[in-house]
FIDREN-111763 format. One record per residue (C-alpha): residue number from 1; x, y, z. Coordinates in nm, 2 decimals. Layout:
N
 seq     xx     yy     zz
 NUM      X      Y      Z
...
***
This chain:
522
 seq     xx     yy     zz
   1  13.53   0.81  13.79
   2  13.37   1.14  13.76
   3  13.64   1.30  13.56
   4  13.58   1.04  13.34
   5  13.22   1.13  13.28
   6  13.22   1.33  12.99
   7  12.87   1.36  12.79
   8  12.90   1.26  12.46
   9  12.86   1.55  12.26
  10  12.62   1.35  11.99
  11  12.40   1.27  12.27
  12  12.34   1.64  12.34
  13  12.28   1.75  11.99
  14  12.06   1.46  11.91
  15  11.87   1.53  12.24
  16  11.85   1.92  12.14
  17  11.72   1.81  11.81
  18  11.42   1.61  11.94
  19  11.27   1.90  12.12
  20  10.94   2.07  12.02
  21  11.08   2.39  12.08
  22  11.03   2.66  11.80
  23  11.33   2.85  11.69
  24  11.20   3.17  11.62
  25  11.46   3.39  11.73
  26  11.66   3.66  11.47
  27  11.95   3.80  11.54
  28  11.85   4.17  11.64
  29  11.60   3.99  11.86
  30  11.90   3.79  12.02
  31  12.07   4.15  12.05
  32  11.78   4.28  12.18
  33  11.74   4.00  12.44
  34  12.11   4.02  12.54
  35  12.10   4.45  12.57
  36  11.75   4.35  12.80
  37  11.95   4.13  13.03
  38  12.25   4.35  13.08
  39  12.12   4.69  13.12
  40  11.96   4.65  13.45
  41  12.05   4.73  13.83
  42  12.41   4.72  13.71
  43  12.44   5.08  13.53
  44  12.15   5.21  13.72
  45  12.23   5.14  14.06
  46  12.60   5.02  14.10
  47  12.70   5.35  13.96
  48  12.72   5.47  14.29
  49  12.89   5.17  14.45
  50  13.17   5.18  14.16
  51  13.20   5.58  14.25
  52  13.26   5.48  14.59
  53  13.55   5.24  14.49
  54  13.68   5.43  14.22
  55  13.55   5.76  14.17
  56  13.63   5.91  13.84
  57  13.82   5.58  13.75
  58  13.44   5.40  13.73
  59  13.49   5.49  13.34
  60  13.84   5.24  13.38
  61  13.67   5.03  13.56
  62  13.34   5.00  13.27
  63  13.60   4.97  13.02
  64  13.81   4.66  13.23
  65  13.53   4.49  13.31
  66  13.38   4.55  12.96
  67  13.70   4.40  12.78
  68  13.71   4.13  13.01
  69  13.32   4.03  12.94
  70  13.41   4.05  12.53
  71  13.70   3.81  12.49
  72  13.48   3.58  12.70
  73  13.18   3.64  12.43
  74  13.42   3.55  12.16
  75  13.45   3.21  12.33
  76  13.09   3.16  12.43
  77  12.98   3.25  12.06
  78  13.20   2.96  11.95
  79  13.09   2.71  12.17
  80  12.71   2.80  12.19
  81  12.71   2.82  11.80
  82  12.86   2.48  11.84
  83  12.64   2.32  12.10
  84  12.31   2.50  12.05
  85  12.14   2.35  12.33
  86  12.05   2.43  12.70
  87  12.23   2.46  13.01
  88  12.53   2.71  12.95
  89  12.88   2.65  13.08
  90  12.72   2.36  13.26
  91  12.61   2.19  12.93
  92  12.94   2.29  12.74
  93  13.16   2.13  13.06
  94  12.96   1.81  13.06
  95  13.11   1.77  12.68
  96  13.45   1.87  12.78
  97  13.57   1.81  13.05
  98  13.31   1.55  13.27
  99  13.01   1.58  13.51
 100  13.21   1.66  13.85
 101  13.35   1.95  13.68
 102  13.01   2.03  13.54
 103  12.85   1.99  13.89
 104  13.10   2.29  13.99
 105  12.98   2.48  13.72
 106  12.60   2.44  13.74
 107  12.59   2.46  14.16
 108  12.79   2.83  14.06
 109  12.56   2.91  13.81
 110  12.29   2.87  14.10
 111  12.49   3.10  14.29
 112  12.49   3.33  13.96
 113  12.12   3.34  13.88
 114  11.99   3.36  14.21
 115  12.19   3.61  14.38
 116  12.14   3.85  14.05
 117  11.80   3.77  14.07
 118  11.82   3.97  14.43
 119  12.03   4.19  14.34
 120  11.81   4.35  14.08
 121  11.56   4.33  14.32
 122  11.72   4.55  14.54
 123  11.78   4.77  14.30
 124  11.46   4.79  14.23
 125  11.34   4.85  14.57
 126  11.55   5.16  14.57
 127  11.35   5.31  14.27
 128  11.04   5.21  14.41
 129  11.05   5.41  14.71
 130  11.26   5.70  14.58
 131  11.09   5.76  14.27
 132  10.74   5.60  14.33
 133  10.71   5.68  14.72
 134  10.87   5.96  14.82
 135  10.85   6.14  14.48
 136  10.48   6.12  14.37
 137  10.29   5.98  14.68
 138  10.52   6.19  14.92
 139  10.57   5.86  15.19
 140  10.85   5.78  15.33
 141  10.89   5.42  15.42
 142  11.00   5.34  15.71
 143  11.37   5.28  15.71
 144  11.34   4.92  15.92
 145  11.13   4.84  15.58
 146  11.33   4.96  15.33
 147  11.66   4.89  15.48
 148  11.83   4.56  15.46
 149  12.10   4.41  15.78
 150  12.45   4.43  15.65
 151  12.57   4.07  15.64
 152  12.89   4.05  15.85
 153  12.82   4.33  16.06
 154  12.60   4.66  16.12
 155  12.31   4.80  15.95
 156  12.22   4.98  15.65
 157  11.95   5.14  15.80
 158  11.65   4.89  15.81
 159  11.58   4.57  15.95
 160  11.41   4.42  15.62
 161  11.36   4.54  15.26
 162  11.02   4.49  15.21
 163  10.98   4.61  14.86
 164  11.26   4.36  14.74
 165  11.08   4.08  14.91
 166  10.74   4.15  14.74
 167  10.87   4.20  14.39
 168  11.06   3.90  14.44
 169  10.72   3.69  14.53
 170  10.56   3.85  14.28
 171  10.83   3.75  13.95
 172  10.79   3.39  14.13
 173  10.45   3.37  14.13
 174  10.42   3.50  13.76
 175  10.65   3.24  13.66
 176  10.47   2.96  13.83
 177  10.14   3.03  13.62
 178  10.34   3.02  13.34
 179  10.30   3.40  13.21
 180  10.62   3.52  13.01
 181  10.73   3.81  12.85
 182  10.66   3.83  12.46
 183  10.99   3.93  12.22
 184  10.80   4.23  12.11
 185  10.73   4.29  12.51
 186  11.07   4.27  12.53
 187  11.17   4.47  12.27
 188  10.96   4.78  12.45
 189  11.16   4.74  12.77
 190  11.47   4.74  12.63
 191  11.34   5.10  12.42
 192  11.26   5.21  12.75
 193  11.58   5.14  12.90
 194  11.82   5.26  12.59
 195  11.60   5.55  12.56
 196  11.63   5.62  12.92
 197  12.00   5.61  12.93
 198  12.04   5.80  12.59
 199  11.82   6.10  12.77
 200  12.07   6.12  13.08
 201  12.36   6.10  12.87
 202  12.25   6.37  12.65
 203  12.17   6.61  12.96
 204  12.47   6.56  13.16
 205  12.74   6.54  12.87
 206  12.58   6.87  12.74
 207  12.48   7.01  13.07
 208  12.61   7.39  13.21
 209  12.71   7.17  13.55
 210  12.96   6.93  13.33
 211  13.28   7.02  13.49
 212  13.60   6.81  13.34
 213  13.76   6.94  13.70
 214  13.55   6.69  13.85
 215  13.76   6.42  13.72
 216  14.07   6.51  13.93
 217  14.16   6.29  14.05
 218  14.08   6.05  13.82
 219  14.21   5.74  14.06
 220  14.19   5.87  14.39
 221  14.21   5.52  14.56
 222  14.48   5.42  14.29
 223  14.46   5.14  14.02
 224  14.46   4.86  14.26
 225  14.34   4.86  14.58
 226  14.49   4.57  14.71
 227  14.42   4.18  14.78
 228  14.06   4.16  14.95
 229  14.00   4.54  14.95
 230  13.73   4.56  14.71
 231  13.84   4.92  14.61
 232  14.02   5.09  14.32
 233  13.93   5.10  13.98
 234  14.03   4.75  13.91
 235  13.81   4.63  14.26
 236  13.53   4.87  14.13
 237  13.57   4.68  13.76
 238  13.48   4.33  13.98
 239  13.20   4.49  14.13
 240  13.06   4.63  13.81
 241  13.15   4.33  13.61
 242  12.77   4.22  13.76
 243  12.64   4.55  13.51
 244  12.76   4.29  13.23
 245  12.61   3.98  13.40
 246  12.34   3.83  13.18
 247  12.50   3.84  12.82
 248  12.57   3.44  12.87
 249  12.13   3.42  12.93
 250  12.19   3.48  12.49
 251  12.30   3.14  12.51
 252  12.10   2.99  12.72
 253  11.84   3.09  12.40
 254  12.04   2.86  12.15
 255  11.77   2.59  12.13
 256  11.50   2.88  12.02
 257  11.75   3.07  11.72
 258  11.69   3.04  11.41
 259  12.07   2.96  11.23
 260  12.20   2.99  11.61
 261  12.57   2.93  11.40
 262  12.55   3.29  11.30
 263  12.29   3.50  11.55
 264  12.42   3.35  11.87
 265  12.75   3.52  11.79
 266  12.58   3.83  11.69
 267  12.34   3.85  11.97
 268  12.67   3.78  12.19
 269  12.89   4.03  12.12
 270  12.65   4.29  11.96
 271  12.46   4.35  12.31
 272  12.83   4.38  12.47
 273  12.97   4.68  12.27
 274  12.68   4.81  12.27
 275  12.65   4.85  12.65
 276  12.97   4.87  12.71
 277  13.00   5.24  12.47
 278  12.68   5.31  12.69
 279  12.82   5.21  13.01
 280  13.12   5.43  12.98
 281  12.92   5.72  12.84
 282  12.68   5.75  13.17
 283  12.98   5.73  13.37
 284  13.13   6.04  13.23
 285  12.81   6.23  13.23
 286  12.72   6.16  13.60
 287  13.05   6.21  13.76
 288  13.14   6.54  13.54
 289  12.77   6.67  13.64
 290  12.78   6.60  14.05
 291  13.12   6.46  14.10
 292  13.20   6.10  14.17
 293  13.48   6.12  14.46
 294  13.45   5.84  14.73
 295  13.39   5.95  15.04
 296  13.75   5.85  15.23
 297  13.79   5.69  15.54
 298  14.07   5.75  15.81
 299  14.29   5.57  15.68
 300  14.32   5.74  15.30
 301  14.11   5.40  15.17
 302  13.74   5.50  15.04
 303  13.51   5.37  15.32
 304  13.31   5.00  15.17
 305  13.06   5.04  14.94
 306  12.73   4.95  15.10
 307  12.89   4.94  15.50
 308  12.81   5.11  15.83
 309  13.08   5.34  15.85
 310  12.98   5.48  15.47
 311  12.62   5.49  15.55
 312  12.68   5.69  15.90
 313  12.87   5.95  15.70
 314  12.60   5.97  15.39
 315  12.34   6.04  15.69
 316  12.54   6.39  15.79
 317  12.44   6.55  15.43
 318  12.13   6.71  15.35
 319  11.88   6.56  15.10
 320  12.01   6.79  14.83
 321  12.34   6.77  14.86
 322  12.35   6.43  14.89
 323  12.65   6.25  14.68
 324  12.67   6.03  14.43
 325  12.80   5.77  14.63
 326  12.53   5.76  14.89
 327  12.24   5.72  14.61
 328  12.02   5.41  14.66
 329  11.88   5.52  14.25
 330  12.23   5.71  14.10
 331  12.09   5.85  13.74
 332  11.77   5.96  13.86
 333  11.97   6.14  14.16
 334  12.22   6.31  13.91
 335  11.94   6.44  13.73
 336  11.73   6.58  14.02
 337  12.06   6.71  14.12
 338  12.12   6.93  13.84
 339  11.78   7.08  13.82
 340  11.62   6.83  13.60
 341  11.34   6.62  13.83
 342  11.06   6.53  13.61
 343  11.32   6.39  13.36
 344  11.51   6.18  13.68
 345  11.18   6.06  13.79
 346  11.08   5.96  13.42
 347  11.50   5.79  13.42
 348  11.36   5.59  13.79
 349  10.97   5.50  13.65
 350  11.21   5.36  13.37
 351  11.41   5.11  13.59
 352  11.13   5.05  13.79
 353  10.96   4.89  13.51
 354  11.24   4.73  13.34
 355  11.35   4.61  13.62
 356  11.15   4.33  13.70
 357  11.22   4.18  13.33
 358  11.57   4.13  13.42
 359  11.49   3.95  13.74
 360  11.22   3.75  13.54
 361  11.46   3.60  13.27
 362  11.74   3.57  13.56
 363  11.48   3.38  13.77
 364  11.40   3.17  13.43
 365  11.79   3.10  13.34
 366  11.81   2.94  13.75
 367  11.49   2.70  13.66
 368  11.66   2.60  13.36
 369  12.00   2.54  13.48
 370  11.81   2.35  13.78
 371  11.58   2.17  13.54
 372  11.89   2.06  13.31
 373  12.06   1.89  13.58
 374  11.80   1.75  13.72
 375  11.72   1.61  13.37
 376  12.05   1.46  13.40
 377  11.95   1.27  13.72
 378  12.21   1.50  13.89
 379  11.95   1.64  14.12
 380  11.62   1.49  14.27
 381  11.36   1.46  13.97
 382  11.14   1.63  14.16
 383  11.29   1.96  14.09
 384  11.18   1.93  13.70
 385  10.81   1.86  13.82
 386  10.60   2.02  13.58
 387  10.28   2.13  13.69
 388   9.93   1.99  13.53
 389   9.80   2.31  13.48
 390  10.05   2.59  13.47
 391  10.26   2.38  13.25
 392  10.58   2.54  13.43
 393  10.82   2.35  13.67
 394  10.65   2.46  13.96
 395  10.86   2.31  14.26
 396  11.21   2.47  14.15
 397  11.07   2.80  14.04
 398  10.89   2.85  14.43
 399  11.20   2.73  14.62
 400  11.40   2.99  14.41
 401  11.14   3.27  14.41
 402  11.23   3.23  14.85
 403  11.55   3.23  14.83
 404  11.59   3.52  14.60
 405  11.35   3.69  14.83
 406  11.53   3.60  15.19
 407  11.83   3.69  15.01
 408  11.69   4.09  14.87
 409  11.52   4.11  15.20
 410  11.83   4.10  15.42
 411  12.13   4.16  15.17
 412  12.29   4.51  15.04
 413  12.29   4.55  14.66
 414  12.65   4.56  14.67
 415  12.73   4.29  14.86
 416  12.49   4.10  14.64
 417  12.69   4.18  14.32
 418  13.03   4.05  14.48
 419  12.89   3.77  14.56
 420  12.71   3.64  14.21
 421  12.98   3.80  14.04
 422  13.25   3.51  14.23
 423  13.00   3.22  14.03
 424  12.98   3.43  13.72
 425  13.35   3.46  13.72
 426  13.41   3.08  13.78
 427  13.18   2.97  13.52
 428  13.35   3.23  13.24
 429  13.64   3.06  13.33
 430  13.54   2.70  13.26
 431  13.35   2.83  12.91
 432  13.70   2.96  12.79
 433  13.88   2.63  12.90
 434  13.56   2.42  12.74
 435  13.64   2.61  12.38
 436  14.07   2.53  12.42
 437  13.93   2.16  12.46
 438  13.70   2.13  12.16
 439  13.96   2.24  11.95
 440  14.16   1.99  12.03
 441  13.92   1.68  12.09
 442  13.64   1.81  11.83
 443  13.88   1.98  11.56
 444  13.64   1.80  11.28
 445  13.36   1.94  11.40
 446  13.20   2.22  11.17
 447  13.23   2.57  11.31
 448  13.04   2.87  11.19
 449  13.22   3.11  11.44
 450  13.54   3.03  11.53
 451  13.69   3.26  11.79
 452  14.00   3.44  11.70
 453  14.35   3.42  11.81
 454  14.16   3.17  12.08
 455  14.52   3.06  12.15
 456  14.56   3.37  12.28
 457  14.19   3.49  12.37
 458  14.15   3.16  12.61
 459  14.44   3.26  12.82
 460  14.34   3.57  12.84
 461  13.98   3.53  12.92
 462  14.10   3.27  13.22
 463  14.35   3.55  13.36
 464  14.10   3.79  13.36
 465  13.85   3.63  13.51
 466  14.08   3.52  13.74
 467  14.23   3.86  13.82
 468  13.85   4.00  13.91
 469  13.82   3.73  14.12
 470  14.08   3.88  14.35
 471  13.96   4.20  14.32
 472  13.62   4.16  14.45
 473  13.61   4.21  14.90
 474  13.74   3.90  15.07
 475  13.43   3.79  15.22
 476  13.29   3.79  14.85
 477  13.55   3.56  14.75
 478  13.54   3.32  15.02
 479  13.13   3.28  14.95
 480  13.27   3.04  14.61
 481  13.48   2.80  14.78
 482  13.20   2.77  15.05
 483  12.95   2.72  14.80
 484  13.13   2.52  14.60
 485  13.20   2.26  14.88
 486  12.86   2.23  15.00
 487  12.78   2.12  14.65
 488  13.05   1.92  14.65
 489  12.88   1.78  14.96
 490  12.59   1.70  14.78
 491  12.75   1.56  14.47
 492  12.89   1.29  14.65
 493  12.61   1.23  14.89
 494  12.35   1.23  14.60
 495  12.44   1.33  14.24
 496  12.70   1.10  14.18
 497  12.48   0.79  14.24
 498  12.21   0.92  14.13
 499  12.37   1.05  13.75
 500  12.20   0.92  13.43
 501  12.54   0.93  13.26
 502  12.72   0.69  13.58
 503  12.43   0.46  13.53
 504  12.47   0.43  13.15
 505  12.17   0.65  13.08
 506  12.33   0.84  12.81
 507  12.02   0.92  12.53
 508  11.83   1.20  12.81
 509  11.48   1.23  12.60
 510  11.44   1.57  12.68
 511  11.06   1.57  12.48
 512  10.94   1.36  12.78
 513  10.90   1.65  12.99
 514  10.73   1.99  12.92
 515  11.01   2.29  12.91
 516  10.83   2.63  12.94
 517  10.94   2.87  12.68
 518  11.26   3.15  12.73
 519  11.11   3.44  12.85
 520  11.16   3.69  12.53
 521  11.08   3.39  12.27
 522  10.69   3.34  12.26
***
């Protein structure tokens, strides 16, 4: 039965221990790599979508989402201090609680990775041809090019977002040949970033335009907005739960940590509260500069972030007076906004090249959830090809690389958070109920970090998640269970037959095959 396939947890430590992998990671590089993959198209773009659900409540909605993300640190530092190894949730629910349940986890992780991956590439397009286009060059791309459809119904203005599409490629093809970031690489992006974000906070916060008027009213589409609405500062806090996305890729670095038992947790929760007191900070500097009310419809509800109806109304305001709400790039836009341009272009040159690092190590955590289960005969071998000369798993990495890019090409930002946030979510979930597990059936094992008060932290992190998750807009929401049954689909049809574990394959010799290295290691 495939409840009853549950990984021995030996087998996945002895496996981890055989690898040639180098562990050469510190703790402040961990933090480092964690700040890297959560300050990203989250804080700089999604500001504006969180305005439009929340308005001044976006700082609520930081802080909700924020909590929310840390008691779910606490019980990912226990479990990947425990089980330093690859694979994430997927890995930790193979040891707990079998391989179906594992299959649900990795196929959502899939739906994590790559829809993030597109999401930041949106993002990014935005930057691109604000900042780089239209700022310095003075060209205005077309709007069918930079544009994408709005999926289930109208159009935001384009038919195709070209820019997302070629940066996309581009990430793919770079990690085909095998070309990764460096941590001291790394470590300059994430100064760019910080010191980015510590430049707008300083302006606005201390700027003549600060007005604490602005913030009334603070909730103007109330607390909750209501099953399947999407808005309010609680639907805003499942929206920008995606600014947090990428905290669990610290994890996913286990194998390459020097004493993981003590710098996984530290990487872990350090890069949370450290972007979290960020996060909050730019909040309250760009909606006490410019204002951050959502732009209402008829019917006293804030008009979808990212829709038709809120597009059609953002097109009746001039260039300069354009709100915060209707900003493809927000920080940069606050900052031209209050008379500070060259400093909101240098705030867009900075997300523009960070940018692409996120979606680089997001891309890299999908190959390695891929290659993981298809190193546990759960998918077709072929998918952990590695090729003869790049030395990368070429066949996985180019089928990604084109659905991240079909996906940025026709997909709003917003829409794209939603829906990687719904696998996120589901996958938090699972790492929470994983820990309450091991306590029980590993209470022997050692434990450097144990969380606190899990008895009370598990719970909580399950309600929470589970509470965003019916927050976020319906169709969001319904994307997971018809995700999750196509893989379920596929399970049966395939996976289940082929498993290593189901066919008493349980010693996987992960040394056979050639991993390529985390992005922010070598």
């Amino acid at each position: 039965m495939p409840f009853a396939r549950v990984k021995p947890l030996d087998a996945i430590l002895a496996t981890a221990e055989r690898k040639s992998l180098h562990r050469t990671l510190g703790w402040f590089q961990l933090t480092l790599f964690g700040i890297g993959c959560v300050i990203g198209t989250g804080i700089f773009v999604l500001t504006a979508a969180g305005a439009q659900k929340a308005g001044p409540g976006l700082m609520l909605a930081f802080a909700i989402a924020g909590a929310i993300c840390i008691v779910a640190a606490l019980c990912y530092a226990e479990i990947a201090a425990m089980i330093p190894v690859a694979g994430s949730a997927y890995t930790y629910t193979y040891a707990t609680m079998g391989e179906l349940l594992a299959w649900t986890v990795g196929w959502a992780l899939i739906l994590e990775y790559a829809v993030a991956a597109s999401a930041v590439a949106v993002g990014w397009s935005g930057f691109f041809s604000g900042t780089i286009l239209t700022e310095f060059l003075g060209v205005q791309l077309p709007s069918w090019l930079a544009g994408a459809p709005l999926a289930l119904g109208g159009i935001e203005g384009g038919f195709i977002n070209l820019p997302a599409v070629v940066i996309s490629l581009l990430i793919t093809w770079l990690l085909m040949i095998g070309t990764t970031e460096s941590a001291r690489v790394n470590a300059v992006l994430v100064l760019i970033k910080v010191t980015a974000l510590v430049a707008f906070i300083a302006i606005t916060l201390t700027s003549a335009y600060f007005d604490p008027d602005r913030f009334n009213p603070f909730l103007p589409a109330g607390l909750f907005g209501g099953f399947g609405t999407g808005v309010g500062a609680v639907g805003a806090a499942a929206t920008i739960f995606f600014a947090y996305v990428g905290f669990d890729a610290v994890s996913t670095a286990a194998e390459e940590t020097k004493n993981p038992q003590r710098n996984v947790p530290i990487g872990l929760i350090g890069s949370l509260l450290f972007c979290t007191v960020f996060y909050i900070a730019v909040a309250a500097g760009a909606i006490g500069t410019v204002g951050g009310q959502p732009i209402m419809g008829p019917n006293g509800v804030p008009f979808p972030a990212g829709s038709e109806e809120l597009a059609r109304q953002c097109a009746t305001y001039a260039a300069d007076q354009l709100p915060l709400v209707c900003s493809n790039e927000a920080l940069a836009h606050v900052l031209r906004q209050i008379g500070w341009s060259g400093v909101g272009n240098a705030v867009g040159i900075a997300a523009m090249l960070a940018l692409p690092s996120v979606m680089l190590i997001l891309m890299f955590g999908q190959t390695r959830i891929f290659f993981v289960m298809s190193r546990d005969g759960l998918l077709p071998e072929v998918l952990s090809r590695v090729h003869p000369k790049w030395k990368t798993p070429y066949i996985v990495t180019a089928a990604t690389g084109v659905a991240v890019a079909i996906a940025a090409a026709f997909l709003p930002v917003g829409r794209l958070a939603d829906i990687a946030n719904a696998g996120t979510l589901y996958a938090f979930m699972m790492v929470a109920i994983a820990v309450m597990i091991l306590r029980r059936t590993a209470a022997d094992r050692p434990r450097s970090f144990r969380t606190p008060a899990l008895a009370l932290l598990g719970p909580l992190t399950i309600a929470g998640c589970v509470f965003l998750f019916f927050n976020l807009p319906l169709d969001a929401m319904l994307v997971l269970p018809i995700w999750g049954f196509v893989g379920l689909v596929i399970y049966v049809a395939y996976s289940r037959g082929a498993s290593h574990l189901g066919r008493g394959i349980v010693d996987v010799h992960e040394g056979d095959e050639l991993e390529p290295p985390v992005p922010g290691t070598h």
